[in-house]
PyMOL Python script that loads the backbone (N, CA, C, O; Angstrom):
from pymol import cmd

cmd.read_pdbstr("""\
ATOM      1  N   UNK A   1     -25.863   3.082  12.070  1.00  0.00           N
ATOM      2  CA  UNK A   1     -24.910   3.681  11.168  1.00  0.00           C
ATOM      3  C   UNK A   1     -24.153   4.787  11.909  1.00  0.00           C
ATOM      4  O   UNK A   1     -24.662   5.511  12.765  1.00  0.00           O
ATOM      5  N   UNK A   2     -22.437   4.861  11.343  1.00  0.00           N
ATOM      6  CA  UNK A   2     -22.169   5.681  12.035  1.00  0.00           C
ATOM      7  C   UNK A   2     -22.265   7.348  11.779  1.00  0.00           C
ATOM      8  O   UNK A   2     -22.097   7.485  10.567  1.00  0.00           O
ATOM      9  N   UNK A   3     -22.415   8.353  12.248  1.00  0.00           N
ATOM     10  CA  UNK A   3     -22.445   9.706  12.230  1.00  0.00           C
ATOM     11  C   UNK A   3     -21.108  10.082  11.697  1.00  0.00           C
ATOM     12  O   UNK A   3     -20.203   9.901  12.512  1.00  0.00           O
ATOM     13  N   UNK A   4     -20.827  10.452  10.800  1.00  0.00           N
ATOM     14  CA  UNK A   4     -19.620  11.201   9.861  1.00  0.00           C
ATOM     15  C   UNK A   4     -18.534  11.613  10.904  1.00  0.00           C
ATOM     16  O   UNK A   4     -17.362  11.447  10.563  1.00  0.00           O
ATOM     17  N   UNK A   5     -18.785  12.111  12.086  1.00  0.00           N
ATOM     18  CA  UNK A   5     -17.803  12.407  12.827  1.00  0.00           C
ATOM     19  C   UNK A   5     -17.441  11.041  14.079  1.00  0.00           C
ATOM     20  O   UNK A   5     -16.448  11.080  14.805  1.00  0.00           O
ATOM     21  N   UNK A   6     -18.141  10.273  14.096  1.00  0.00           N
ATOM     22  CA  UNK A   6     -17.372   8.818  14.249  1.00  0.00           C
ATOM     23  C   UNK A   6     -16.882   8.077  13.225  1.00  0.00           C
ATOM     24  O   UNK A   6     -16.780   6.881  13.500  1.00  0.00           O
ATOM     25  N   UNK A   7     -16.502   8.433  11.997  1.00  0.00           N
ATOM     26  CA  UNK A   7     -15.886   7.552  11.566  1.00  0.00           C
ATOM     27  C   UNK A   7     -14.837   7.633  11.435  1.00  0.00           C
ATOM     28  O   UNK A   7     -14.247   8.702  11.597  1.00  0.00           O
ATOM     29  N   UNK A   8     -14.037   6.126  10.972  1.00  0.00           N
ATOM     30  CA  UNK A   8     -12.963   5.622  11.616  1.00  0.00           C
ATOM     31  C   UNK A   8     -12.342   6.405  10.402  1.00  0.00           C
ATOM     32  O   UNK A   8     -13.026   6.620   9.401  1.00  0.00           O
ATOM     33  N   UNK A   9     -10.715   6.933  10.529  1.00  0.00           N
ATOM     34  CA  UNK A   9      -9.904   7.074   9.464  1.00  0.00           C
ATOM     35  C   UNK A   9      -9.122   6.659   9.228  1.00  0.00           C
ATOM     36  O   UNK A   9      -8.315   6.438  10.131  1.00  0.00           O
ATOM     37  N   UNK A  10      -8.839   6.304   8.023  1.00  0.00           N
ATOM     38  CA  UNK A  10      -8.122   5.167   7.420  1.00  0.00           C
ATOM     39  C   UNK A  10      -7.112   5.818   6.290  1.00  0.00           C
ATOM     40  O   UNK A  10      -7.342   6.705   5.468  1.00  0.00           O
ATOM     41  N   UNK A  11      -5.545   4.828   6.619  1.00  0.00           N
ATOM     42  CA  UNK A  11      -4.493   5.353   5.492  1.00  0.00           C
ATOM     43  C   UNK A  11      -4.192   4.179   5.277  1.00  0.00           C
ATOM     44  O   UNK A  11      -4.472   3.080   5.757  1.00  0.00           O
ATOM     45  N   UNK A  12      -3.418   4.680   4.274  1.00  0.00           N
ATOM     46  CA  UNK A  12      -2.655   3.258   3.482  1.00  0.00           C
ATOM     47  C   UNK A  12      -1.403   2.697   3.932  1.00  0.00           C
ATOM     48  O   UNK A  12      -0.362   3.354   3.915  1.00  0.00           O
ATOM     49  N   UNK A  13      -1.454   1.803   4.235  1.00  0.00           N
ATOM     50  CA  UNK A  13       0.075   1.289   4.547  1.00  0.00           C
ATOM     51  C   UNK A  13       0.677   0.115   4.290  1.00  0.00           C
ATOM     52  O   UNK A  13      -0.009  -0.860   3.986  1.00  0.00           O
ATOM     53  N   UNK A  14       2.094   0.038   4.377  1.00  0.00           N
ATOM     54  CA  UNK A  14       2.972  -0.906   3.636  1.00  0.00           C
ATOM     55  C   UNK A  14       2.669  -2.191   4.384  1.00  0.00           C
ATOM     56  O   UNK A  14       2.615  -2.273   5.611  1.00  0.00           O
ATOM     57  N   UNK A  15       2.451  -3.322   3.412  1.00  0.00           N
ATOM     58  CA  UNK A  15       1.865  -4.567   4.176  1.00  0.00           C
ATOM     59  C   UNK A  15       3.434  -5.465   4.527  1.00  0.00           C
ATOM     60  O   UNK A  15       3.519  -6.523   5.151  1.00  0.00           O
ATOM     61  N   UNK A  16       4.246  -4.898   4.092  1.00  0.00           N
ATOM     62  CA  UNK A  16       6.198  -5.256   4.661  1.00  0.00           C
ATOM     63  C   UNK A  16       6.203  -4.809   6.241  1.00  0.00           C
ATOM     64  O   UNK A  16       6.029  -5.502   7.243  1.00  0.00           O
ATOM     65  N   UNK A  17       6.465  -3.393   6.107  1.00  0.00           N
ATOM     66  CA  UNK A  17       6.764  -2.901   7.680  1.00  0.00           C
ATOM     67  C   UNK A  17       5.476  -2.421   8.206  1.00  0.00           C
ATOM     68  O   UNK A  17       5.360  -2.405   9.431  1.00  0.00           O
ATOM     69  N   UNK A  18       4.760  -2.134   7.680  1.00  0.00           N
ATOM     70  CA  UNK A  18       3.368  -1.136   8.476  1.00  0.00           C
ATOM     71  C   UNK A  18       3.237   0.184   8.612  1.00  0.00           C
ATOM     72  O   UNK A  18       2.312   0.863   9.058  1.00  0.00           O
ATOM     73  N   UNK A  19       4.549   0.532   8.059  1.00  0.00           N
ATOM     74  CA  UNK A  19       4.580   2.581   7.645  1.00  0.00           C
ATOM     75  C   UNK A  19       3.437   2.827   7.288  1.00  0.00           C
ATOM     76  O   UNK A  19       2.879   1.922   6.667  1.00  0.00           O
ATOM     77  N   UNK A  20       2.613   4.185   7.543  1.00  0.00           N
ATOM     78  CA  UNK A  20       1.933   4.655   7.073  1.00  0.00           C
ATOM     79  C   UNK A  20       2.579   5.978   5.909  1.00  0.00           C
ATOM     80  O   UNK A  20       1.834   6.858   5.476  1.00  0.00           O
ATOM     81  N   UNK A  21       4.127   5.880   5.534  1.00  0.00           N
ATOM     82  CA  UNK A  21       4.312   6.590   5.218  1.00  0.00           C
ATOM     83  C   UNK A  21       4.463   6.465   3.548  1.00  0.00           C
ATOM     84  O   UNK A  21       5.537   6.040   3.122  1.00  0.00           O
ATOM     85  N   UNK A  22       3.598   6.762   2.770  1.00  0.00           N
ATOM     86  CA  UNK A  22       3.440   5.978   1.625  1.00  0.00           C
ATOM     87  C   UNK A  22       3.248   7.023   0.394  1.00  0.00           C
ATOM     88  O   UNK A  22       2.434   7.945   0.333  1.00  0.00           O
ATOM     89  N   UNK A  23       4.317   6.591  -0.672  1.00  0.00           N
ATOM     90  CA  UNK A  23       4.456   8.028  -1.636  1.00  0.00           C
ATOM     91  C   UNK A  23       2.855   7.349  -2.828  1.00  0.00           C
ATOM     92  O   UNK A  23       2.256   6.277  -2.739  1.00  0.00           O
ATOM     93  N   UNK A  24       2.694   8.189  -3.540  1.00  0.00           N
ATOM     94  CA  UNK A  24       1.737   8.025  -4.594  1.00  0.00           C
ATOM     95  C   UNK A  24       1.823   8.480  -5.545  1.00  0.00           C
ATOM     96  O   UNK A  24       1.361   9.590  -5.807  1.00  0.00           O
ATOM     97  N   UNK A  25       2.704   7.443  -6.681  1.00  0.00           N
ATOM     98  CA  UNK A  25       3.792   8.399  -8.139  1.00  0.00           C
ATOM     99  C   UNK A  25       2.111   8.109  -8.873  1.00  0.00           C
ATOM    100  O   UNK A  25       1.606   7.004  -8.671  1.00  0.00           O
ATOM    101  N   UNK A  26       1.475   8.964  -9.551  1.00  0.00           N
ATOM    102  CA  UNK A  26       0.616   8.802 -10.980  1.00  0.00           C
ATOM    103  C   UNK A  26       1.303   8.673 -11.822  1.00  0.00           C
ATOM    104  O   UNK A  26       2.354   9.231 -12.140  1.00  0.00           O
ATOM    105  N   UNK A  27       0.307   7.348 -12.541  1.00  0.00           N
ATOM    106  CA  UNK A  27       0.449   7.224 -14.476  1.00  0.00           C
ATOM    107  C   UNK A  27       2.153   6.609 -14.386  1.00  0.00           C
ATOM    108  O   UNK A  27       2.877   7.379 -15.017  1.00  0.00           O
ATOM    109  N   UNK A  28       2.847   5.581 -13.845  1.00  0.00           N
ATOM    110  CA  UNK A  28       3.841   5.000 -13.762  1.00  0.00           C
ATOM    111  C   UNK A  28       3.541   4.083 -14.990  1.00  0.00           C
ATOM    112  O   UNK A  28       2.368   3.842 -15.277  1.00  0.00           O
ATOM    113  N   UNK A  29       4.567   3.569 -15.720  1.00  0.00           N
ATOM    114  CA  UNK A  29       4.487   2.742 -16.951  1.00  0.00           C
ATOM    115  C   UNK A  29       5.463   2.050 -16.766  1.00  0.00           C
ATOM    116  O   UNK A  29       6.455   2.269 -16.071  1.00  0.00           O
ATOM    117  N   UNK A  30       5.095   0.860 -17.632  1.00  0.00           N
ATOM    118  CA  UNK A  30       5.535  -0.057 -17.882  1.00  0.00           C
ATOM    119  C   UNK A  30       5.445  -1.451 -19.075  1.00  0.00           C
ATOM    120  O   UNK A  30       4.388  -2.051 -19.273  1.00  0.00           O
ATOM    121  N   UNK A  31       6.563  -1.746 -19.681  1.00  0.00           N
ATOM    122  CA  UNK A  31       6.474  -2.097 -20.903  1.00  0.00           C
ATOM    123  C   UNK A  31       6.459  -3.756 -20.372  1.00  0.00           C
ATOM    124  O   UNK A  31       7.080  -4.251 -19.431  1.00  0.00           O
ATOM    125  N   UNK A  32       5.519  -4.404 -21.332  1.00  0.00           N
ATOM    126  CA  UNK A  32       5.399  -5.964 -21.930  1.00  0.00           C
ATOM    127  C   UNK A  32       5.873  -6.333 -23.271  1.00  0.00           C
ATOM    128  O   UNK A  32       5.897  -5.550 -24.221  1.00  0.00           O
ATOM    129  N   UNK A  33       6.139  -7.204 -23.295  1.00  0.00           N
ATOM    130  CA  UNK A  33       6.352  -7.850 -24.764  1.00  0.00           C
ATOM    131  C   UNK A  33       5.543  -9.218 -24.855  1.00  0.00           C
ATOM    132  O   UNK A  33       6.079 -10.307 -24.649  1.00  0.00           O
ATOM    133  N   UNK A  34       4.149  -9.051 -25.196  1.00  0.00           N
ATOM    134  CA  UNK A  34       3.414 -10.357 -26.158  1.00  0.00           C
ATOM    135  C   UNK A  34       4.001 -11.314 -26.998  1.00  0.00           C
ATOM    136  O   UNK A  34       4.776 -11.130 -27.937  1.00  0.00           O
ATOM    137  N   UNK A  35       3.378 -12.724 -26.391  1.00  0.00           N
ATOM    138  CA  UNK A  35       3.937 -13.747 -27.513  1.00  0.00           C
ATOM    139  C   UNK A  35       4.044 -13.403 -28.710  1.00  0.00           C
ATOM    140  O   UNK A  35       5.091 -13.846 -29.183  1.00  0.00           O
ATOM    141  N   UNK A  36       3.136 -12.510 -29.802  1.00  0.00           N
ATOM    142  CA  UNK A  36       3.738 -11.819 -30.557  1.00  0.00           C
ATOM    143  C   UNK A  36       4.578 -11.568 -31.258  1.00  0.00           C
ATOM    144  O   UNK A  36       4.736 -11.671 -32.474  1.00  0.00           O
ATOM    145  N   UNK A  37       5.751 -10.857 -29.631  1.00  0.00           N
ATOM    146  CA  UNK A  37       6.949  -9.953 -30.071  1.00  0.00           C
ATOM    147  C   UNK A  37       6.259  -8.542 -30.060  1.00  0.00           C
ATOM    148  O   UNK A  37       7.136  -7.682 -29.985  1.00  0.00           O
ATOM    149  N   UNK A  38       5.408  -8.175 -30.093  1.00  0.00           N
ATOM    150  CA  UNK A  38       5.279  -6.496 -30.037  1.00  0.00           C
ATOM    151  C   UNK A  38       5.079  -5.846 -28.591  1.00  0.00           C
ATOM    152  O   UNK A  38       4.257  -6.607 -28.080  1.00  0.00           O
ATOM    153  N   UNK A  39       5.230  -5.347 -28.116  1.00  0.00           N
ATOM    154  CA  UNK A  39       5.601  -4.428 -27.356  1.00  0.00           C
ATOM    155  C   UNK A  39       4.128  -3.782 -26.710  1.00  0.00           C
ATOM    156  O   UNK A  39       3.139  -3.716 -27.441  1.00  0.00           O
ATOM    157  N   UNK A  40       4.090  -3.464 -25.739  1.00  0.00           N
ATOM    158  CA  UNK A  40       2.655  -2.803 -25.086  1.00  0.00           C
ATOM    159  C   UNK A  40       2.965  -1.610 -24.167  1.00  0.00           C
ATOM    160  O   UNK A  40       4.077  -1.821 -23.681  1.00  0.00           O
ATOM    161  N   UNK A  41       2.530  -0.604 -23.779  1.00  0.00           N
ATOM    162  CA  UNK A  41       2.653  -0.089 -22.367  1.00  0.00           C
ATOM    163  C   UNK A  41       1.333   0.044 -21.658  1.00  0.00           C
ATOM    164  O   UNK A  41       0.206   0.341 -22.054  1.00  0.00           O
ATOM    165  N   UNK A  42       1.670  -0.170 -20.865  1.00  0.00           N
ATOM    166  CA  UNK A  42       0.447   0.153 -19.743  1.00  0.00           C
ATOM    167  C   UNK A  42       1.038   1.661 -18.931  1.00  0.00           C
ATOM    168  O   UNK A  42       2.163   2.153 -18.845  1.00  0.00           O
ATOM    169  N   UNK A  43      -0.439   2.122 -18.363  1.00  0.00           N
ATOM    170  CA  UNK A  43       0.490   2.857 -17.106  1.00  0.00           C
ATOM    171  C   UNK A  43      -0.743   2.932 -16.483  1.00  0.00           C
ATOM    172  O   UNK A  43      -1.880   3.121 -16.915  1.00  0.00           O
ATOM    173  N   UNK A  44      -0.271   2.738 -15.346  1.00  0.00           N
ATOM    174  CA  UNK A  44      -1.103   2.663 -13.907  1.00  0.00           C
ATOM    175  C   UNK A  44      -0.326   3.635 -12.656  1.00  0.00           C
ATOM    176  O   UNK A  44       0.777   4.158 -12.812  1.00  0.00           O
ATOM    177  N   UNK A  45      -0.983   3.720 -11.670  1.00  0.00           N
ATOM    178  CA  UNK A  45      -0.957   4.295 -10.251  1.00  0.00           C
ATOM    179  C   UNK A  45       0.447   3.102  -8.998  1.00  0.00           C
ATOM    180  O   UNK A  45       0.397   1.939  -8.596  1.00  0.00           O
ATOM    181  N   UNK A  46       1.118   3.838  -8.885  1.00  0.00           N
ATOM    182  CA  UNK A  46       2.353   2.753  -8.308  1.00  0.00           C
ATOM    183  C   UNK A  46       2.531   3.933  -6.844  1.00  0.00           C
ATOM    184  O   UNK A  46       2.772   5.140  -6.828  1.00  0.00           O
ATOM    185  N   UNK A  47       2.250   2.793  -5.557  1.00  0.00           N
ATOM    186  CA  UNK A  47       2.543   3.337  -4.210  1.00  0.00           C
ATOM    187  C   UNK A  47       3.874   2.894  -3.814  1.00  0.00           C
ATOM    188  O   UNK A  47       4.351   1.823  -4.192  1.00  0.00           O
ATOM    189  N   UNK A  48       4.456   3.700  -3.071  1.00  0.00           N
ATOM    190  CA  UNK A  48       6.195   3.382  -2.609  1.00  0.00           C
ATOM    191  C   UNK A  48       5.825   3.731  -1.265  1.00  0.00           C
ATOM    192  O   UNK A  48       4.925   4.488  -0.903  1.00  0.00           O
ATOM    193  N   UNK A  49       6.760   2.983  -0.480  1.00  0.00           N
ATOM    194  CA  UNK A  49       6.714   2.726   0.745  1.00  0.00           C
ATOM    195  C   UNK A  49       8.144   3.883   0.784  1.00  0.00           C
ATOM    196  O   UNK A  49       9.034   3.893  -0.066  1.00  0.00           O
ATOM    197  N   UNK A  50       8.057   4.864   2.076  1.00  0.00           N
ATOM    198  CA  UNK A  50       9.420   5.702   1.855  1.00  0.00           C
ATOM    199  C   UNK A  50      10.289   5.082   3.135  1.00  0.00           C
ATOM    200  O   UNK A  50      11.354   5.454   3.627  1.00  0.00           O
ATOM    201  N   UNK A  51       9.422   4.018   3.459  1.00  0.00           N
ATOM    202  CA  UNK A  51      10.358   3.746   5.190  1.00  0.00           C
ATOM    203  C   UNK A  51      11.604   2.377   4.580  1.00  0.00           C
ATOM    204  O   UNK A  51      12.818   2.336   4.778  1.00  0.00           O
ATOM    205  N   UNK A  52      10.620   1.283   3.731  1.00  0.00           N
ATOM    206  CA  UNK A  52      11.530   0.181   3.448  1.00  0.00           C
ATOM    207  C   UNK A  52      11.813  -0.153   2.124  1.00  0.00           C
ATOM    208  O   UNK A  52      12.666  -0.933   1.699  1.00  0.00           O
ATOM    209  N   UNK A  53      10.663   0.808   1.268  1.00  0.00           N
ATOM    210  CA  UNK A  53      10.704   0.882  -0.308  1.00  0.00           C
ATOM    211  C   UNK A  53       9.782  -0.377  -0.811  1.00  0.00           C
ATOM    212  O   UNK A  53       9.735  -0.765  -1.978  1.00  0.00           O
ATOM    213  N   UNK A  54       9.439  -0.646  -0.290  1.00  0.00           N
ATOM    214  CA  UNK A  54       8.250  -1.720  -1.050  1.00  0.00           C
ATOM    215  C   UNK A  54       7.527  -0.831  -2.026  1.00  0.00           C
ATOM    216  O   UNK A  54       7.412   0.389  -1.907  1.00  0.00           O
ATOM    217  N   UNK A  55       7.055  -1.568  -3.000  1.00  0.00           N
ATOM    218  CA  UNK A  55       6.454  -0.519  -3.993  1.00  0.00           C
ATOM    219  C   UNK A  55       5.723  -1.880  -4.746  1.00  0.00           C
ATOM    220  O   UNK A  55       6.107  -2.982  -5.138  1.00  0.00           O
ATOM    221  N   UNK A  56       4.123  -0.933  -4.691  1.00  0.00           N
ATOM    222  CA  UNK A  56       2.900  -1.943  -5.554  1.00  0.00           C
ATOM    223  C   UNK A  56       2.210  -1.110  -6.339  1.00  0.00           C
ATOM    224  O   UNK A  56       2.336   0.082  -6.616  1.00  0.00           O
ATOM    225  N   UNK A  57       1.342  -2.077  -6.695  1.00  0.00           N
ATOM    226  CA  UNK A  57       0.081  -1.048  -6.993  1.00  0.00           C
ATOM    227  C   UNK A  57      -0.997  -1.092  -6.540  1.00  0.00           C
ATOM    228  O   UNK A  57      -1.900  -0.576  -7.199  1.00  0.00           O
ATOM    229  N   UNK A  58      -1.288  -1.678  -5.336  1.00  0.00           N
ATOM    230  CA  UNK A  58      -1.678  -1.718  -4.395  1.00  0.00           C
ATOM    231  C   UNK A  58      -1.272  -1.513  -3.119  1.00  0.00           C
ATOM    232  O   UNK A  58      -0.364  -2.216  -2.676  1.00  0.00           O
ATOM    233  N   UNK A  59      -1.923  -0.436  -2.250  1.00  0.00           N
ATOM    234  CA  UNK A  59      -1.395  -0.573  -0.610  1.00  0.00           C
ATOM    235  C   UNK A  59      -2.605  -0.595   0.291  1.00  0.00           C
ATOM    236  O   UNK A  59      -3.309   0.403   0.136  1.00  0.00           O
ATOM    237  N   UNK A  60      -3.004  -1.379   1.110  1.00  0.00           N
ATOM    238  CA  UNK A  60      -4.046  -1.584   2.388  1.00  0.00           C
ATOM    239  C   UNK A  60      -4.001  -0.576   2.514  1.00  0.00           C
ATOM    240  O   UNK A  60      -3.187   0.251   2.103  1.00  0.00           O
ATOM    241  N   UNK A  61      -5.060  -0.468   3.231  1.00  0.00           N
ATOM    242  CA  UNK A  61      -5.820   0.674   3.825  1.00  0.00           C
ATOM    243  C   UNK A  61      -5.969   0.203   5.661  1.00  0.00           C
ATOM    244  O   UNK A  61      -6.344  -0.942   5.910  1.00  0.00           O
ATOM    245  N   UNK A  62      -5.687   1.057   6.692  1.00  0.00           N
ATOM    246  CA  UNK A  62      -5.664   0.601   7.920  1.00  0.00           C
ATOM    247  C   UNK A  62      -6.348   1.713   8.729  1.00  0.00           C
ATOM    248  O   UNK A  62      -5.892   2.838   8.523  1.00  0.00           O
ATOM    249  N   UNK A  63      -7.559   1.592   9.788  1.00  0.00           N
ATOM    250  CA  UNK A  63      -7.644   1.940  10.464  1.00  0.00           C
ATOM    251  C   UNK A  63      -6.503   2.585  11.348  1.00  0.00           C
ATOM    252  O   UNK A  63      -5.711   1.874  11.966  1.00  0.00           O
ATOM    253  N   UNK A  64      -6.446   4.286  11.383  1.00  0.00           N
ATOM    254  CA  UNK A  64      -5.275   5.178  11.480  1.00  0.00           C
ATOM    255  C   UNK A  64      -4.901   5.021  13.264  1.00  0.00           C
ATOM    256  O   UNK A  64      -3.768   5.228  13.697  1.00  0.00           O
ATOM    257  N   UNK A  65      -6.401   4.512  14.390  1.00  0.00           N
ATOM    258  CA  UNK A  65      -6.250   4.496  15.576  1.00  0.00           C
ATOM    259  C   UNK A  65      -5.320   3.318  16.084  1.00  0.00           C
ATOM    260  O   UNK A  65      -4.584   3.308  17.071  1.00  0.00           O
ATOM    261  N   UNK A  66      -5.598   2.129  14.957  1.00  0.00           N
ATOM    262  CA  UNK A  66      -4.880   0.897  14.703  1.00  0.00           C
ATOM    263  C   UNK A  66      -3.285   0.604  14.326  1.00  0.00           C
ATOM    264  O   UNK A  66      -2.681  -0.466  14.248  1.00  0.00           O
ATOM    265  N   UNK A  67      -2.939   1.676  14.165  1.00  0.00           N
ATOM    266  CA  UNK A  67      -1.887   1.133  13.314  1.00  0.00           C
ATOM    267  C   UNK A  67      -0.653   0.561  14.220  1.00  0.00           C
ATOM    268  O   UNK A  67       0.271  -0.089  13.731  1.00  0.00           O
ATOM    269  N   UNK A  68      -0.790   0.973  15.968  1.00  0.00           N
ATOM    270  CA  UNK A  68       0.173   0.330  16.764  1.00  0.00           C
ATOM    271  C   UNK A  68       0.042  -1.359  16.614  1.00  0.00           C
ATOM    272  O   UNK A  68       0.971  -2.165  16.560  1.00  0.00           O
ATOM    273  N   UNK A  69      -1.439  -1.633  16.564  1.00  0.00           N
ATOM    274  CA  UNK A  69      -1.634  -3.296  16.376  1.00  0.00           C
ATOM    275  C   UNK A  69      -0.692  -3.770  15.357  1.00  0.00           C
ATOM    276  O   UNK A  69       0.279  -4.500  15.557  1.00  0.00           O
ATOM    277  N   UNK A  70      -1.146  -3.195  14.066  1.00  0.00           N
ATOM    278  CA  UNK A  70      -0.315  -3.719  12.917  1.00  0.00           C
ATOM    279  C   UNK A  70       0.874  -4.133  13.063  1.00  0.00           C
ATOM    280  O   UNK A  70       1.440  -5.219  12.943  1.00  0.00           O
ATOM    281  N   UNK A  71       1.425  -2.173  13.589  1.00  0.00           N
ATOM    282  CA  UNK A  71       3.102  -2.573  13.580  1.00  0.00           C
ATOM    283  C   UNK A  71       3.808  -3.752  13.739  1.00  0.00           C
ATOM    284  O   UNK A  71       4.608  -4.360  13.028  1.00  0.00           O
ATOM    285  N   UNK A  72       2.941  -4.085  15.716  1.00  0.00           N
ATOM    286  CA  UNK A  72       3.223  -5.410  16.791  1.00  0.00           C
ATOM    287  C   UNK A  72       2.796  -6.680  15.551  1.00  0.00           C
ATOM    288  O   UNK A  72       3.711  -7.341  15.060  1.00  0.00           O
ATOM    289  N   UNK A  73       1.918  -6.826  15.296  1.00  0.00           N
ATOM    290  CA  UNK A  73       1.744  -7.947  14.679  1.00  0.00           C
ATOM    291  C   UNK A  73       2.740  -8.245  13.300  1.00  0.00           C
ATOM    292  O   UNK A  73       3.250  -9.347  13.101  1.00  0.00           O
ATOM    293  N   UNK A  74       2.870  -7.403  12.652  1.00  0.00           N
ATOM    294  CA  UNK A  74       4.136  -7.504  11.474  1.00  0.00           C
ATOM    295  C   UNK A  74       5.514  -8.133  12.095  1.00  0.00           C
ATOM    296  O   UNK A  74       6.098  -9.157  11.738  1.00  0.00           O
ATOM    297  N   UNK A  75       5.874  -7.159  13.192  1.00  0.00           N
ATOM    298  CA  UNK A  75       6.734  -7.629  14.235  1.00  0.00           C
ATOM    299  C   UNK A  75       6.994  -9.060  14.695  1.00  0.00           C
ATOM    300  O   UNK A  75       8.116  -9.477  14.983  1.00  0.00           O
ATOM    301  N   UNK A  76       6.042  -9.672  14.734  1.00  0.00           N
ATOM    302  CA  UNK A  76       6.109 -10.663  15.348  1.00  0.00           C
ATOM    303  C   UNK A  76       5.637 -10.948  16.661  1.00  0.00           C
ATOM    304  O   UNK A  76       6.024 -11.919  17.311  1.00  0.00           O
ATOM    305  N   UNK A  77       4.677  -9.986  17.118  1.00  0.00           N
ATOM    306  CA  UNK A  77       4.610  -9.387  18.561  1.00  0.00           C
ATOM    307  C   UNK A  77       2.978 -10.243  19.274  1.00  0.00           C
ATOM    308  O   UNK A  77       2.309 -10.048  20.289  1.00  0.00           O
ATOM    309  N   UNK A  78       2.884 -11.118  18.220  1.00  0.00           N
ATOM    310  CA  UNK A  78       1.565 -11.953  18.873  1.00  0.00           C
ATOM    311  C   UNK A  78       1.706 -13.166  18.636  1.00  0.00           C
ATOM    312  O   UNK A  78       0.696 -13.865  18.558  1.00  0.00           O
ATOM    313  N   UNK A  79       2.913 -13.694  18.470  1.00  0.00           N
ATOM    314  CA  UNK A  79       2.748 -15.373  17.897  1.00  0.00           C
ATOM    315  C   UNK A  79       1.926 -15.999  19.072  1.00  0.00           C
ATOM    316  O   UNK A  79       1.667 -15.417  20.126  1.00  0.00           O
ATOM    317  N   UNK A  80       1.558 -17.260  18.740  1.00  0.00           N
ATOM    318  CA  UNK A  80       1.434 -17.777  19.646  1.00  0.00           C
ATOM    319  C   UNK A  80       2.123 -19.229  19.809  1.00  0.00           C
ATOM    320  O   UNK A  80       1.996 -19.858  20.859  1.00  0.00           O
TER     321      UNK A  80
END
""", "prot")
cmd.dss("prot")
cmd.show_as("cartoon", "prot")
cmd.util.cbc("prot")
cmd.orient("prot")
């Protein structure tokens, strides 16, 4: 196991470009309409990408020593 000061650190980043530069709006909403006809809101946690604007509600998490791999590989930088 590793010792607290080997471990790896990890951010979130955009699975589009590979920014690690990633906003985190709380409690974002958003309305449905049920077969019904009535109306719902939800609100959840919504991440924005500030480099290309992708926006989920979900963003990966990446090993922070890693993130040159990513970039290259998003890139296109390993086909084979």
């Amino acid at each position: 196991m590793k010792k607290k000061s080997e471990k790896d650190e990890y951010v979130r980043v955009c699975p589009k470009c590979g920014s690690s530069d990633i906003d985190w709006k709380i409690g974002s909403s958003t309305w449905s309409i049920a077969l019904s006809g009535m109306g719902s809101a939800a609100i959840f946690d919504m991440f924005t990408c500030s480099n290309c604007g992708y926006a989920s509600q979900f963003m990966p998490e990446f090993p922070k020593k890693r993130l040159g791999e990513l970039k290259s590989l998003l890139k296109g930088g390993d086909k084979e």
